[in-house]
KOLFI-931946 format. One record per residue (C-alpha): residue number from 1; residue in one letter; x, y, z. Coordinates in nm, 4 decimals. Example, Ala and Ser with C-alpha at 12.3 -4.5 7.8 and 13.67 -1.06 7.14 Angstrom:
residues 2
R  1  a  1.2300  -0.4500  0.7800;
R  2  s  1.3670  -0.1060  0.7140;
***
This chain:
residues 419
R  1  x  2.2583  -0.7927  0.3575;
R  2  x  2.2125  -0.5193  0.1202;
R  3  x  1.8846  -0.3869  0.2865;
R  4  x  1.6931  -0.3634  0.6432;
R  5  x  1.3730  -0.2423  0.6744;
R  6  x  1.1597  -0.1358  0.9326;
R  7  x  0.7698  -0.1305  0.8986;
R  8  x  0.5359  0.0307  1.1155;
R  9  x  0.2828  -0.2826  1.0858;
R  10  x  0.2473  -0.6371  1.0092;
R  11  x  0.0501  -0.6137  0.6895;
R  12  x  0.2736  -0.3792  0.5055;
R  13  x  0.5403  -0.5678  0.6238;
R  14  x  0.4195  -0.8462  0.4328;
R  15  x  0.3290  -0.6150  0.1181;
R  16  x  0.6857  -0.4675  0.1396;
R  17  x  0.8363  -0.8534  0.1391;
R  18  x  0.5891  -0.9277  -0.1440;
R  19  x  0.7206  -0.6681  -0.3657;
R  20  x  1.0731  -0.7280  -0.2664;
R  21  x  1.0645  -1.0586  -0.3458;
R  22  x  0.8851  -1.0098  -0.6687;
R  23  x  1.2036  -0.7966  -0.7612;
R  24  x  1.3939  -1.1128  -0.7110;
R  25  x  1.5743  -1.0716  -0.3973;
R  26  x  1.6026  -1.3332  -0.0920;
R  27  x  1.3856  -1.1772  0.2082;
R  28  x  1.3540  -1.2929  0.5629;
R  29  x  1.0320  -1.1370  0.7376;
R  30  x  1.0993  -1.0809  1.1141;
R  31  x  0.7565  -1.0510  1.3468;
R  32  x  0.8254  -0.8193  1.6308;
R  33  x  1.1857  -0.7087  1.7418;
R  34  x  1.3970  -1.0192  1.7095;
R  35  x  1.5316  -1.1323  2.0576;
R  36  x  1.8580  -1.2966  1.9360;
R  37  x  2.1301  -1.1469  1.6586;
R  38  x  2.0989  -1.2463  1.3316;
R  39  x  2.2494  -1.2423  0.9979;
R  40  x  2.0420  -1.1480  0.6863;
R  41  x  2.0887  -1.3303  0.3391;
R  42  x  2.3474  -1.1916  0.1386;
R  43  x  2.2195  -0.9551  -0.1080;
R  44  x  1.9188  -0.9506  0.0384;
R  45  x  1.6597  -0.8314  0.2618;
R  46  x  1.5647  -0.8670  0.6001;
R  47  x  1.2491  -0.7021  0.6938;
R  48  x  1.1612  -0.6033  1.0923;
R  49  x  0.7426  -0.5706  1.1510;
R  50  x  0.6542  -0.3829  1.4249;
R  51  x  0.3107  -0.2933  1.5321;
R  52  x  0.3925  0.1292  1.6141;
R  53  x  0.1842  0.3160  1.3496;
R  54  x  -0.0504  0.4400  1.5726;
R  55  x  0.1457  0.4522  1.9587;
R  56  x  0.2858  0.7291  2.0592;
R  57  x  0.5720  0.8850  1.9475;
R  58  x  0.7929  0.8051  2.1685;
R  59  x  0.7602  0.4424  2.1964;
R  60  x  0.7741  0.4190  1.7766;
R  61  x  1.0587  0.5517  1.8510;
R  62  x  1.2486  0.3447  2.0764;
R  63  x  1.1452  0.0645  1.8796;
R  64  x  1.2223  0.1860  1.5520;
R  65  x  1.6073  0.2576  1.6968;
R  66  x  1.5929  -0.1035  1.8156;
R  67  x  1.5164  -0.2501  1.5202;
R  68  x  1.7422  -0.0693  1.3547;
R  69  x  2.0123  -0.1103  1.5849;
R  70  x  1.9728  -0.5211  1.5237;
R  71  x  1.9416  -0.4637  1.1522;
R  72  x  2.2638  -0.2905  1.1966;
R  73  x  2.4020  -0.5753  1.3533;
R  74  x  2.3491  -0.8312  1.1305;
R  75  x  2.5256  -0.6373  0.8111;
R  76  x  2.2693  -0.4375  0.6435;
R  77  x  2.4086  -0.1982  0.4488;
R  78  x  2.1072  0.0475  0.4028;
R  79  x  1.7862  0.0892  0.5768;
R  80  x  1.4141  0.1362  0.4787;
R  81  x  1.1807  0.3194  0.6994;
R  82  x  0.8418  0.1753  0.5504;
R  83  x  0.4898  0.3056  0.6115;
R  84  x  0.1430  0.3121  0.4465;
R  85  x  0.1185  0.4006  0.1260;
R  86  x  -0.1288  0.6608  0.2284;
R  87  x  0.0873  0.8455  0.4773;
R  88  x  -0.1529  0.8210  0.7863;
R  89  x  -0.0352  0.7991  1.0816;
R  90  x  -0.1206  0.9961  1.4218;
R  91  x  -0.1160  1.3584  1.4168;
R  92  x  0.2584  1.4108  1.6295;
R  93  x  0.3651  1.1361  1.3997;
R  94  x  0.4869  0.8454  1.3893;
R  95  x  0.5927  0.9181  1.0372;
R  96  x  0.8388  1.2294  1.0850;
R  97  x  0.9597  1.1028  1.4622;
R  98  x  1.0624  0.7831  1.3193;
R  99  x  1.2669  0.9262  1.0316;
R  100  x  1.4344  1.1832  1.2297;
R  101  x  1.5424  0.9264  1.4844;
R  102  x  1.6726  0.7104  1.2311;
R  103  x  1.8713  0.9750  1.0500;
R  104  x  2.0293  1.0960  1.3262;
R  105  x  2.1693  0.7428  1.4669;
R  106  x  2.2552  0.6974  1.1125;
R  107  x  2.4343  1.0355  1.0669;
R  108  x  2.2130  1.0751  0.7357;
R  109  x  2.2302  1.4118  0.6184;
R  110  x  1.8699  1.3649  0.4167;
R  111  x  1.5892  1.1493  0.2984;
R  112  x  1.2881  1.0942  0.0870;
R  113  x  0.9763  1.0191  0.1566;
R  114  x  0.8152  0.8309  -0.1286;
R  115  x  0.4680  0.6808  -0.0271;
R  116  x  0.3421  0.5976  -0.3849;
R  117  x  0.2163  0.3020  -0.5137;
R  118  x  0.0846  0.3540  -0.8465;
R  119  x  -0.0294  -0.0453  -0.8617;
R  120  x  -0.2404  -0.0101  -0.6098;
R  121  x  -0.3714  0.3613  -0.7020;
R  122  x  -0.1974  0.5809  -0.4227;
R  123  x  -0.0150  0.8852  -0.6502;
R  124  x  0.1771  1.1965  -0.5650;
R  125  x  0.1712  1.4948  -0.7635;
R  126  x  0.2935  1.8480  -0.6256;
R  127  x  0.3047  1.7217  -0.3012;
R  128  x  -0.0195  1.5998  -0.2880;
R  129  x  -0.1371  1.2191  -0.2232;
R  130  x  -0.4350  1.0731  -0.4826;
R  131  x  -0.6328  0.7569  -0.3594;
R  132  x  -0.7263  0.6303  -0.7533;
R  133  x  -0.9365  0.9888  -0.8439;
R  134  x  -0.9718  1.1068  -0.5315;
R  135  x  -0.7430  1.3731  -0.2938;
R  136  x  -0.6264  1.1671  0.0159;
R  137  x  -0.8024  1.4315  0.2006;
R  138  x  -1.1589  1.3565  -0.0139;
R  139  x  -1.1294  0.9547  0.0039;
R  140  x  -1.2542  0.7179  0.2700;
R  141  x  -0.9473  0.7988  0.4478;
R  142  x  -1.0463  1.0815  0.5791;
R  143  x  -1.2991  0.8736  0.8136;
R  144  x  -0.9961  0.5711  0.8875;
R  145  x  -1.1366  0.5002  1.2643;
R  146  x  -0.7516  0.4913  1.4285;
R  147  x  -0.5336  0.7864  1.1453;
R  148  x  -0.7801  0.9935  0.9984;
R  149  x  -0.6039  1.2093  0.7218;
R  150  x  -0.7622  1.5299  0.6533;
R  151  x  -0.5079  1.6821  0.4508;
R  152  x  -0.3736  1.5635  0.0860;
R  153  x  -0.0557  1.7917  0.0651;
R  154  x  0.2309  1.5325  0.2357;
R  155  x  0.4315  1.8849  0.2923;
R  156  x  0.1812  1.9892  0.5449;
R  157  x  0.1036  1.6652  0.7000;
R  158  x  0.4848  1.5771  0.7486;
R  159  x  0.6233  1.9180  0.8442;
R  160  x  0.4584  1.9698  1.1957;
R  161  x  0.6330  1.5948  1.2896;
R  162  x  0.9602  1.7094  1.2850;
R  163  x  1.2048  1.9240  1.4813;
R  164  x  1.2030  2.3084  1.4343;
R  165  x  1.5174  2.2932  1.2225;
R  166  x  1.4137  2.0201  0.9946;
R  167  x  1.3497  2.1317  0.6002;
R  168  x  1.0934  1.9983  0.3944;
R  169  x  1.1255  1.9970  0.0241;
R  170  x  0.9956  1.8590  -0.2558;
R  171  x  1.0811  1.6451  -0.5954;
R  172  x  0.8424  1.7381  -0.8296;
R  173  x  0.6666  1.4971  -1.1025;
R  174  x  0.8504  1.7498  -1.3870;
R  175  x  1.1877  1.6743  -1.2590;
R  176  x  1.1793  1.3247  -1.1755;
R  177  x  1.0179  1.3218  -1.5864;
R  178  x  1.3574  1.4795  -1.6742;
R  179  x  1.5487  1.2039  -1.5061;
R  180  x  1.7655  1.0578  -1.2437;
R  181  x  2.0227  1.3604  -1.2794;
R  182  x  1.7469  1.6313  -1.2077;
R  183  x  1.6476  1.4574  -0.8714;
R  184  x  1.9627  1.4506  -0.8007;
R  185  x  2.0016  1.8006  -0.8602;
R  186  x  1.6794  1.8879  -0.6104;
R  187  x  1.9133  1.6614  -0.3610;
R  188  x  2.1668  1.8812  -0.3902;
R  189  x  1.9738  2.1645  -0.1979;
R  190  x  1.9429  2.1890  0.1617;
R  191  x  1.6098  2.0082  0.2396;
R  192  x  1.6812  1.7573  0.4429;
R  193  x  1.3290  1.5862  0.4440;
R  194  x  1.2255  1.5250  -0.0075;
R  195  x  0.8373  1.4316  -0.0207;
R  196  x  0.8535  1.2655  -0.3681;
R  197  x  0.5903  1.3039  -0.6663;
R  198  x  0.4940  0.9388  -0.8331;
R  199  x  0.2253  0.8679  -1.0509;
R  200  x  0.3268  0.5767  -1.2046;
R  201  x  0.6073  0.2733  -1.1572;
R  202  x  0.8756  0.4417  -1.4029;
R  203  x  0.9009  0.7696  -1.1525;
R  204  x  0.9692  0.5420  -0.8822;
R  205  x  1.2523  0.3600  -1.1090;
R  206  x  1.3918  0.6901  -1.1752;
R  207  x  1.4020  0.7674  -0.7803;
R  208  x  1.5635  0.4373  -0.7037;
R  209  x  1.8478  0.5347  -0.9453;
R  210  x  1.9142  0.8803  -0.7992;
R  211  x  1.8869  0.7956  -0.4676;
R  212  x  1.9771  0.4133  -0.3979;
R  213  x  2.3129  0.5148  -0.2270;
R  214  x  2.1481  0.7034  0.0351;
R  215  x  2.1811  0.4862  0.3938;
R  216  x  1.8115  0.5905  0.4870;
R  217  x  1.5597  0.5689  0.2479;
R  218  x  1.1603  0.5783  0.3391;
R  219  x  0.8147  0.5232  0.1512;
R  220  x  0.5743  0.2739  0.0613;
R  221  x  0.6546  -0.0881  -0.0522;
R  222  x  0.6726  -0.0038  -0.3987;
R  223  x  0.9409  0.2383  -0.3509;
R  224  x  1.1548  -0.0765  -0.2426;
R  225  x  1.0745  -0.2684  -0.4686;
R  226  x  1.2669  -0.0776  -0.7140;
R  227  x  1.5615  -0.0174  -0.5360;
R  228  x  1.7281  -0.3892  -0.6358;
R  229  x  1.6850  -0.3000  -0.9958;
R  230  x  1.9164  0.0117  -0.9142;
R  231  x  2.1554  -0.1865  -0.6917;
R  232  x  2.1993  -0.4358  -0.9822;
R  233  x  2.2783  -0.1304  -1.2556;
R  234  x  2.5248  0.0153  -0.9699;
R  235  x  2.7032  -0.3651  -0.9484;
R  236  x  2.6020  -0.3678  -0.6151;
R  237  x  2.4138  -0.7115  -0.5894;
R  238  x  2.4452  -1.0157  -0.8282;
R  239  x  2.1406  -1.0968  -1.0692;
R  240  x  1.7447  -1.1733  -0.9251;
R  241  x  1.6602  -1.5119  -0.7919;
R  242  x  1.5118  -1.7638  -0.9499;
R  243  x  1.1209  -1.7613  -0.7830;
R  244  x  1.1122  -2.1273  -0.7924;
R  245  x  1.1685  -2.1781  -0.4277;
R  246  x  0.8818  -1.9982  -0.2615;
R  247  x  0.7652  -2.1841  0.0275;
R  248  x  0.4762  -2.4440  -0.0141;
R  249  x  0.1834  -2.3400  0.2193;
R  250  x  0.0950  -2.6438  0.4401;
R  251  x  -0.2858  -2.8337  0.3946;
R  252  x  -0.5850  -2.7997  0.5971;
R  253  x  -0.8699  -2.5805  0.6939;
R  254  x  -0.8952  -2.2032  0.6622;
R  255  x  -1.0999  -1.9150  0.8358;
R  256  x  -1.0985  -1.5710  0.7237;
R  257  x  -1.0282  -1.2813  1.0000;
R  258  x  -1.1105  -0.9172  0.9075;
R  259  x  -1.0796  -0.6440  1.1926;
R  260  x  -1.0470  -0.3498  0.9226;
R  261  x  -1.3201  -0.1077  0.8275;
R  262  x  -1.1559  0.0645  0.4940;
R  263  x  -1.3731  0.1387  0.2349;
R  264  x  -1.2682  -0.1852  0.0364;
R  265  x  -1.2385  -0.4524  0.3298;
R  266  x  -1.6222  -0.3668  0.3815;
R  267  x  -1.6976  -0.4659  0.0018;
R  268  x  -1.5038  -0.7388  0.0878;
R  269  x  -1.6371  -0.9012  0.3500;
R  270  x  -2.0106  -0.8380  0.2356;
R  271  x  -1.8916  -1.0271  -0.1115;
R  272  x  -1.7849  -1.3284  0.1156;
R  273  x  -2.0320  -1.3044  0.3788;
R  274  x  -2.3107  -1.3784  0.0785;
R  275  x  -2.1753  -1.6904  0.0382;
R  276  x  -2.0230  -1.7961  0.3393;
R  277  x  -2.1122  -1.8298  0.7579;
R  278  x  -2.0323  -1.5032  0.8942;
R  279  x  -1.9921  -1.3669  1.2514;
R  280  x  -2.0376  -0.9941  1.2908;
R  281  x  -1.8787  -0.8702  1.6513;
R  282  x  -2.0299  -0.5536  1.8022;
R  283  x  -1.7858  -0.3409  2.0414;
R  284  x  -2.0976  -0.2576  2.2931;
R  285  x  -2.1592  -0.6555  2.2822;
R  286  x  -1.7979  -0.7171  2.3604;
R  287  x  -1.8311  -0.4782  2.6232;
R  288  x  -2.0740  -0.6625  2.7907;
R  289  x  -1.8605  -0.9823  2.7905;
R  290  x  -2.0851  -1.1079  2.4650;
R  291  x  -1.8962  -1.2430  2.1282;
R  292  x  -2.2231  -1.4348  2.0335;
R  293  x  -2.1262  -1.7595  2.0987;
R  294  x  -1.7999  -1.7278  1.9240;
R  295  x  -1.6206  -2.0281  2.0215;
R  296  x  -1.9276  -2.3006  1.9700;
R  297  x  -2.0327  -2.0721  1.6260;
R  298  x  -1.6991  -2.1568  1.4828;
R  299  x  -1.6644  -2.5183  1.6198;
R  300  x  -1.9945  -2.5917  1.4228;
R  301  x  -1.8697  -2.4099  1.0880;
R  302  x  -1.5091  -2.5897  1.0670;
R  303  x  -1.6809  -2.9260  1.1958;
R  304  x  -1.9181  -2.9031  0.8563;
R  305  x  -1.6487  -2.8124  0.7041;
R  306  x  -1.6863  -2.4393  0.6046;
R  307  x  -1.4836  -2.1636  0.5893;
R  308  x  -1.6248  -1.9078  0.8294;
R  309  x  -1.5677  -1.5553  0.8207;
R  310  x  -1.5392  -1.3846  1.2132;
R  311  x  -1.5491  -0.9543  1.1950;
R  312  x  -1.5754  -0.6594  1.3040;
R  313  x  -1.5528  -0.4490  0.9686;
R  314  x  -1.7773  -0.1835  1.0184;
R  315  x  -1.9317  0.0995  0.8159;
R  316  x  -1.7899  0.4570  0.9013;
R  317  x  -2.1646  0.5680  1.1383;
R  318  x  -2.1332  0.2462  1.3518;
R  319  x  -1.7632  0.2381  1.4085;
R  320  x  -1.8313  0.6491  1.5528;
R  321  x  -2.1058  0.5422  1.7779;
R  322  x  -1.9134  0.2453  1.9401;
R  323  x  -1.6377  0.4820  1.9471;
R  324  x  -1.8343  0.7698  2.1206;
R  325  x  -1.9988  0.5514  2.3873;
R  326  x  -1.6502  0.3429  2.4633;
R  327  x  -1.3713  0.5779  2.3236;
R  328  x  -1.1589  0.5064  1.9876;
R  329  x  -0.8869  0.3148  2.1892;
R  330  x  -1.1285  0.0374  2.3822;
R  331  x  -1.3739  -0.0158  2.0771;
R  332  x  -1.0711  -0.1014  1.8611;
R  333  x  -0.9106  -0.3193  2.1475;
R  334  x  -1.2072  -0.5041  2.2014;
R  335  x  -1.2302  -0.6201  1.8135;
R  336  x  -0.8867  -0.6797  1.8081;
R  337  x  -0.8560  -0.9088  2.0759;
R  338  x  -1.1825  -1.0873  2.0147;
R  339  x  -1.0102  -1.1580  1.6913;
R  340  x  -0.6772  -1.2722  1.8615;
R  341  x  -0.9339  -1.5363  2.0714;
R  342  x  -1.0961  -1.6633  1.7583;
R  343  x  -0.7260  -1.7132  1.5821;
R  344  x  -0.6403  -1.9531  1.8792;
R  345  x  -0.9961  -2.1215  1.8776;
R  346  x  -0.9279  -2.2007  1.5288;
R  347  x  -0.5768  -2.2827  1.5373;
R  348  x  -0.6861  -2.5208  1.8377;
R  349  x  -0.9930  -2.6545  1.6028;
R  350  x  -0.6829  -2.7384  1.3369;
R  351  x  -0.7315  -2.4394  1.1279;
R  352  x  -0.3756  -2.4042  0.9533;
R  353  x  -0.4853  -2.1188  0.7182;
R  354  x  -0.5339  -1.7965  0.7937;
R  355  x  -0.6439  -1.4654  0.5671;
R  356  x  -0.6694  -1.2082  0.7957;
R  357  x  -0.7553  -0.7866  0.6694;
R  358  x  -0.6442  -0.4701  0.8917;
R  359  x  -0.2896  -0.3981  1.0146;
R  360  x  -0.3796  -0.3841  1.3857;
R  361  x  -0.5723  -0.7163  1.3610;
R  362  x  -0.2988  -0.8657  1.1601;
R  363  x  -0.0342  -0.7728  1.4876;
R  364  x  -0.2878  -0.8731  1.7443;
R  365  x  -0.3134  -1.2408  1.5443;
R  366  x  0.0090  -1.3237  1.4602;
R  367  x  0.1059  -1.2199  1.8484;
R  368  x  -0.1559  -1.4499  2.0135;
R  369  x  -0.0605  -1.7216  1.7324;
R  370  x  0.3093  -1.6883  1.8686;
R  371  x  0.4715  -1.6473  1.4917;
R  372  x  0.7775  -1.4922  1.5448;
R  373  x  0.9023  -1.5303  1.1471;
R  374  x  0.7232  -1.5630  0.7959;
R  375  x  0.8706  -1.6745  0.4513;
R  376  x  0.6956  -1.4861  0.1888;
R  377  x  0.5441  -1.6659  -0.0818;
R  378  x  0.3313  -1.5882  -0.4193;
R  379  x  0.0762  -1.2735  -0.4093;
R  380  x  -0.2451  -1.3305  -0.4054;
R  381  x  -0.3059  -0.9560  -0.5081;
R  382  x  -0.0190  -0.6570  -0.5616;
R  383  x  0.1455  -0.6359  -0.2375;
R  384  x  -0.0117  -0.9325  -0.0319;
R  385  x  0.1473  -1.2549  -0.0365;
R  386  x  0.0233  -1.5900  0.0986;
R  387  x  0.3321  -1.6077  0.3631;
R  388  x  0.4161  -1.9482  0.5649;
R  389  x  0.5570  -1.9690  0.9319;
R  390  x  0.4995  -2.1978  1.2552;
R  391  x  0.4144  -2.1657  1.6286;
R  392  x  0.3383  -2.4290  1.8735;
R  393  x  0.1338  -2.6386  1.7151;
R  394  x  0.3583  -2.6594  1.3458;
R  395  x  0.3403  -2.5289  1.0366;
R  396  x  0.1032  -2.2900  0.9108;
R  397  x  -0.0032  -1.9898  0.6328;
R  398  x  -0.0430  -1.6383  0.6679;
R  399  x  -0.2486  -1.3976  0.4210;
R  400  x  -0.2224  -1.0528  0.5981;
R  401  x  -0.3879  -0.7568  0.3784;
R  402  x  -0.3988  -0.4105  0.4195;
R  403  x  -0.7014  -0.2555  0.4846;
R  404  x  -0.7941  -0.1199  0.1255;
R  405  x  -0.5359  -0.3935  -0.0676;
R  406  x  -0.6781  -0.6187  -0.3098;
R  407  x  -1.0512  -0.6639  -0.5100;
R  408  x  -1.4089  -0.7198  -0.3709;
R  409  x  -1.3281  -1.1189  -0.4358;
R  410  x  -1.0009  -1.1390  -0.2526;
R  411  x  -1.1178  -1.3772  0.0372;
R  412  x  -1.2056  -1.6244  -0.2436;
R  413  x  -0.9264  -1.5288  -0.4986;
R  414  x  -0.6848  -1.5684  -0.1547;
R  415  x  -0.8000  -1.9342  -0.0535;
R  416  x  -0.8097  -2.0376  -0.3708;
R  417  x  -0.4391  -1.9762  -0.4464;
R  418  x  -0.4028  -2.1396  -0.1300;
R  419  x  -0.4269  -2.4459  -0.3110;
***
């Protein structure tokens, strides 16, 4: 196994195995910490989710060096510490925490921290993360309900999450334009944590050359998916596989899930709620033991054989006041495990596709669905693939999208390449 990665949540686990396997490398998408020892494919890529973006340090932490200790394990030969591509995360971590821990059970004397994904319109210049036009600081991040980011400059936000003797550096857009050998020259200096500059795909390909050989690498998915390319000029894996043998998703009916309030998932959902059944859940309903007839509401849609959108998405004023009157942590809980509930109703109505939008959701789902592992097939958009597993009941698919992933129409665009 050339590569183990670790991701903080479910749906940019899924983005990362989209791009890896879009760079023509077998991948094997693990949900949760794996229970038993395993053995990756050779050359390729096994990928742990975990659902610790937004817990507490500490307990990232411990699961992090758990899932790194299995990777480990099974043979992989470097590891990838994978996180949003807009750096949030809580404000003790879990970005910095995570890294450290890693480095030092890996004995890594440095790392980079490469977040960009120029695809999906998250740059890095001097330090400083763009969302498309806007500083990270500026965009609709800066009112994310769970990891609101407040500052653009990645220097600032990182350095207060690591020890007192940590160094944080930079490689700067100028020298990654001169080449692999000038970021290799900024590695050559005593920083031991490298916040990297990317604003567009070829910086990344010049990172993965100068830095492929390091055992602990950490960014965003598209970071990753460049590495193979470097592996494969280094002789260090054999050529890409052939994409023919993506998994087939299995028939039947769909419903679409959406827990996340970015700024695109609420274009999103309004797009698909024009045209399809929709169920809006309140927090100060849920709180009073009401989901609006959830389970007989989505009977009916499926039975006339709809597919029904169930959500929470939210704009920025309502998710505050259901936050104010039942604090951040319940109001979010409640959503998510309404959303969990309806998963099961539908699975138990014979629902066998599932698009679901947020990162929490997406963990709170896939746990109450019992999916332990996915095989990643075709992307619907960059970085989210249509991905198909089983639990109890058989076979089923998986669309899991990050918050601000994808176009206004990607609940249609997704069930359509459903097939």
């Amino acid at each position: 196994m050339i590569l183990g990665c670790i991701a903080d949540d479910f749906t940019g686990a899924t983005d990362l195995a989209a791009l890896l396997v879009r760079a023509g490398v077998p991948v094997s998408l693990r949900i949760g910490l794996p229970e038993r020892p395993g053995i990756g494919p050779s050359d390729g890529v096994e990928v742990v989710a975990l659902k610790i973006r937004s817990v507490p340090p500490e307990q990232a932490v411990t699961q992090a060096l758990a899932a790194l200790d299995w990777l480990r394990a099974g043979g992989a030969r470097h590891i990838y510490w994978k996180y949003c591509s807009t750096f949030d995360s809580t404000a003790r971590g879990n970005i910095g925490p995570v890294a450290e821990a890693l480095m030092g059970r890996l004995r890594a004397r440095q790392t980079l921290y490469v977040p960009a994904f120029p695809e999906n319109g998250r740059r890095v210049f001097m330090g400083n993360m763009f969302v498309g036009d806007q500083p990270l600081a500026e965009s609709p991040m800066r009112d994310h309900p769970l990891n609101p980011m407040t500052d653009s400059n990645l220097m600032r936000v990182l350095t207060p999450q690591l020890s007192a003797e940590a160094t944080v550096g930079l490689v700067d857009w100028p020298a990654i334009r001169r080449g692999a050998e000038a970021v290799a020259g900024i590695m050559g200096r005593c920083e031991t944590h490298l916040i990297c500059d990317a604003i567009e795909d070829a910086d990344l390909a010049t990172l993965a050359r100068a830095a492929h050989h390091l055992p602990l690498l950490t960014g965003g998915s598209a970071f990753a998916g460049h590495l193979p390319d470097a592996w494969r000029a280094a002789g260090l894996i054999g050529p890409a596989r052939d994409r023919a043998d993506l998994p087939a998703l299995p028939p039947g009916p769909a419903v679409v899930l959406s827990g996340s309030c970015s700024a695109m998932t609420r274009r999103q959902v309004a797009a698909y709620a024009a045209e399809a059944p929709a169920l809006k859940l309140d927090p100060l309903r849920l709180d009073r033991g009401d989901d609006g007839g959830m389970a007989e509401w989505l009977s009916a849609q499926l039975h006339a054989g709809r597919v029904p959108i169930i959500h929470g998405t939210a704009e920025p004023a309502e998710v505050a006041a259901a936050q104010a009157a039942l604090g951040a942590e319940r109001a979010g809980a409640l959503v998510e495990d309404c959303l969990a509930r309806a998963a099961t109703l539908a699975r138990g109505l014979g629902v066998t596709r599932f698009v679901v939008a947020g990162g929490e959701t997406s963990g709170a789902i896939t746990g109450a669905l019992g999916v332990t592992a996915l095989r990643v097939g075709a992307e619907i958009a960059p970085g989210v693939p249509w991905c198909a597993g089983e639990d109890g009941a058989g076979p089923l698919a998986l669309a899991l999208k990050s918050g601000n992933f994808g176009d206004e129409r990607f609940f249609e665009r997704a069930l359509q390449a459903a097939g």
